[in-house]
N, C-alpha and C positions, 0 to 999 in steps of 0.2 A: 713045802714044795708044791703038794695040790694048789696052795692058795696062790702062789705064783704063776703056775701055771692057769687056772682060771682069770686072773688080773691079765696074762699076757694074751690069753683068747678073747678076752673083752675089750683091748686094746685095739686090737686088729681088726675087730668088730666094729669100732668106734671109726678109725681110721678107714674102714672101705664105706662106713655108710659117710662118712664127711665127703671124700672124693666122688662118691657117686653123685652127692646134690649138688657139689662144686660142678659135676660135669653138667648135670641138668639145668644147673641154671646158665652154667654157658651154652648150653643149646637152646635153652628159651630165648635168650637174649641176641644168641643168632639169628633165630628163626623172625626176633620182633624187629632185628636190621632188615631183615631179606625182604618182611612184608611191608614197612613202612616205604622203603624204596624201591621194591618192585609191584607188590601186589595190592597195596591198599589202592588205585587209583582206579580200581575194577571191582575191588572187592570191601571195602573200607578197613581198616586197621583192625577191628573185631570182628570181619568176617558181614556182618551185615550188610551187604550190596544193597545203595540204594538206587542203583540203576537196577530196573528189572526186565532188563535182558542178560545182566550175569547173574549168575545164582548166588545166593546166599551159601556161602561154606560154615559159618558157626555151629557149632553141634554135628557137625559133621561126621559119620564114623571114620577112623584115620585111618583106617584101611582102605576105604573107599577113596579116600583123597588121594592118599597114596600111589594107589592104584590107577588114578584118573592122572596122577601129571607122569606116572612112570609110560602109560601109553600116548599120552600127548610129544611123549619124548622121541620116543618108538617111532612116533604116528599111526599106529596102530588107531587113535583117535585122532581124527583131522580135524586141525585147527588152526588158521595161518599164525596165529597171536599166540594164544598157549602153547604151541607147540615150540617155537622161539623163545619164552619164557619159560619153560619147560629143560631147554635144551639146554641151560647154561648151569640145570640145579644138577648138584652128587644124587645119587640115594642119602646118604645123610641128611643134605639139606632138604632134602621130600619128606623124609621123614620127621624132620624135626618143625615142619610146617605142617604136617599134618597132626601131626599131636596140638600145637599151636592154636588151630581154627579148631579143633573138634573139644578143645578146653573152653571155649568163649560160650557165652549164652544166649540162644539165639534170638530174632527179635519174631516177636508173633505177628502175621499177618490178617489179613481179612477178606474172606468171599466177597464179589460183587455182585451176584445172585445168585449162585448155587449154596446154599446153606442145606440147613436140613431140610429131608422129602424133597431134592431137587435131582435132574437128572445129572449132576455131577457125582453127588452121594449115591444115588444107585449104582451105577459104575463103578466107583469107587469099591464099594462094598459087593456087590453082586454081579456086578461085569455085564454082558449082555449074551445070554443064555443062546439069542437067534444068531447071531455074528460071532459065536466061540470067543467072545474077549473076556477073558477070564479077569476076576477080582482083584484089584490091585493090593485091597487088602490083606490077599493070601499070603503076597511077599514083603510089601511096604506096613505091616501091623495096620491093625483098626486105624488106628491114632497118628500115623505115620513117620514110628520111629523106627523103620527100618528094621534090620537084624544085621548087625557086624561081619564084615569080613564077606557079606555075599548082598545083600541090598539098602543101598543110600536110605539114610532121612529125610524124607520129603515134606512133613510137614513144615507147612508157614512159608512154603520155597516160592518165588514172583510169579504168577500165572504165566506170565510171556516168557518166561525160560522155561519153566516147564513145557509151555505149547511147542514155542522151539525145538525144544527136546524132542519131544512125540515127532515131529514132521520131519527130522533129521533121521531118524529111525526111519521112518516110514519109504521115506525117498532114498534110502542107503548113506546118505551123506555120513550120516555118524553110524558105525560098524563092528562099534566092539562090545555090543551086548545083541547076540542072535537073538537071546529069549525076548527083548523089547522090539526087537526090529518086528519079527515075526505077530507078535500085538498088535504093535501100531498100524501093521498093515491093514489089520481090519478093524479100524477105527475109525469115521467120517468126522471132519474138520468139527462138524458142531460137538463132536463128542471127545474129542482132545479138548476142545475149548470150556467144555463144561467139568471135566475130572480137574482142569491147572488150575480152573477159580474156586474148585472147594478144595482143592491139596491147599492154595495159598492162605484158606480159613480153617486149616486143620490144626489142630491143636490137641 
């Protein structure tokens, strides 16, 4: 009787782990429809944008992705493109995009003159003590892998998105991170420019 009863608890065990990867792999294979014909043309099929005015999403944290098309939805983050692209996904489909991009590997990039001892890396790492711009390393890791669920992976990400970035903030254009806005405020052009070309060589 025990033995039955263990065979029938194993059984059902068996059967909910087969359904759950049956489900998973039909959500991968959703998520690899949605990107090939919506979003690889911006972002390329693995995530590695080789235009670098869009960012790189591979390695991405999926919560962070997440997050970023559920406010492009909202517009809580403005954007005439994503927000339109945005607006036609479920939560499901955001979701199962965002686990997508943040499974891929990202491509590493390369400083164009901020490497080490440059005033990108000091910034980066030490912030600027006269102008209260704190370390971006405090939030983004040494290395620039973020921390889940509260700040993006920035290493290896295009300089000109990231500058982008920075001056969106700065200018209020983009609105849905107070604590960057408030940074970038005091930040001067040469010094956004100098943090995007050693994030884009951080590794």
């Amino acid at each position: 009787m025990q033995f039955r009863h263990l065979a029938w608890l194993l059984s059902g065990l068996m059967l909910g782990i087969s359904i759950n990867a049956q489900a998973e792999e039909s959500a991968t294979k959703s998520a690899q429809q949605t990107v090939n014909t919506v979003c690889a043309a911006c972002h390329a099929p693995d995530g590695n944008s080789v235009i670098s005015l869009n960012p790189k999403l591979a390695g991405q944290h999926p919560d962070y992705i997440e997050k970023q098309l559920t406010e492009f939805k909202s517009g809580k983050r403005a954007n005439a493109v994503m927000s339109g692209m945005a607006g036609a996904l479920s939560e499901a489909e955001m979701k199962e995009l965002a686990r997508y991009f943040s499974s891929k590997k990202p491509a590493l990039g390369q400083a164009k003159s901020n490497g080490a001892g440059s005033v990108g890396e000091k910034i980066y790492r030490a912030g600027n003590a006269v102008t209260n711009v704190p370390a971006c390393a405090a939030c983004h890791s040494p290395n620039g892998a973020g921390l889940p669920k509260q700040f993006p992976r920035l290493s290896g990400q295009h300089a000109d998105y990231t500058l982008a970035q920075l001056k969106a903030f700065r200018s209020g254009e983009r609105a849905n991170a107070p604590m960057m806005m408030a940074i970038a405020a005091k930040m001067s052009d040469a010094e956004m420019a100098a943090v995007a070309d050693y994030i884009q060589g951080l590794r």
